[in-house]
N, C-alpha and C positions, 0 to 999 in steps of 0.2 A: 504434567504438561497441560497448558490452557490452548483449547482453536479461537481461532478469533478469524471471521468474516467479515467482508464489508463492501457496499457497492459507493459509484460512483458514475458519474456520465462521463462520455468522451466526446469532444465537441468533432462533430464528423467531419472538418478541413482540417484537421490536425490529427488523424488517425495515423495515416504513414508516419508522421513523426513520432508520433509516440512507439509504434511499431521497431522503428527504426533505435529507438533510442533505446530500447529493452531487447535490441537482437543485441547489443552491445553495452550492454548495461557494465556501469563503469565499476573496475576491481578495488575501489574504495568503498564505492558504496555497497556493495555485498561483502565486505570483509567487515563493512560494521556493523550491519543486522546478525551475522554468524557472533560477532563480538555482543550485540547487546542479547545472546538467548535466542535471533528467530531461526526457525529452520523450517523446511515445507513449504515453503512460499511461493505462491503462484498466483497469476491473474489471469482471468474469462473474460472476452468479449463478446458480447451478443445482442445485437441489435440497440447499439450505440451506450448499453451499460457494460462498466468493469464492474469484476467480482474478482474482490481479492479474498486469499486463504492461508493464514499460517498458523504454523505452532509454536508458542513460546515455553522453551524449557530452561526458561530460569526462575528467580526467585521474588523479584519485584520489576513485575511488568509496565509501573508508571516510572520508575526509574531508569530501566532500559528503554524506555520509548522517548523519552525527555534527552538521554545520552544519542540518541540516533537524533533528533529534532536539534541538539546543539553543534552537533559533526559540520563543521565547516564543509566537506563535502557532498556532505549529502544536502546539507541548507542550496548548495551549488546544481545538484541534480534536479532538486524540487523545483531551483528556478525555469529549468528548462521543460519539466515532465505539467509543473500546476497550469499551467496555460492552456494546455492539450485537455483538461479537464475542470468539471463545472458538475457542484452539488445535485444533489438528487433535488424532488421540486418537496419535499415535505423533511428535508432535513434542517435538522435542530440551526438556531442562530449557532454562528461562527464552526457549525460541523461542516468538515471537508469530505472523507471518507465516512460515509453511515453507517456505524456497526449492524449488524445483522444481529438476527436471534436465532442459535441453533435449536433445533424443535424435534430433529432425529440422528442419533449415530450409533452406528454399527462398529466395533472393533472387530 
């Protein structure tokens, strides 16, 4: 099993929406992260950054991530969810979500 973190800003006129769209997050797109291996998945708001958190238990993580990125549904959700959201100010060219480095875990 791999964690993988990662933050992101949320543009603060589009909080309720985004809010809003993840009280209802659509049963396609969470039938395809469960389909590509994620599980554990959560996001943190705090003081206009997300922090996401999940675990992936499968076998080839750039191929289940590449299989969620081509899901016609989810390309669908992205539309609505990427607008509510804007890169960190020192994240790499063309990175949207910035991985995180984990530095401490307890089992």
């Amino acid at each position: 099993m791999q964690r993988h973190a990662a933050i992101i800003r949320l543009r603060p006129e589009k909080e309720a929406e985004y809010r809003e769209l993840h009280a209802a997050a659509w049963p396609g797109v969470l039938a395809m992260l469960k389909r590509a291996h994620i599980a554990n998945y959560s996001i943190y708001l705090r003081d206009g950054l997300l922090f996401s958190y999940l675990e992936y238990t499968g076998e080839d993580y750039a191929a289940d991530t590449a299989a969620i990125a081509a899901d016609p549904t989810t390309r669908e959700w992205w539309a609505r969810t990427d607008p509510c959201q804007q890169p960190v100010e020192n994240a790499a060219d063309g990175e949207w979500w910035s991985p995180l480095e984990e530095v401490f875990h307890l089992d």
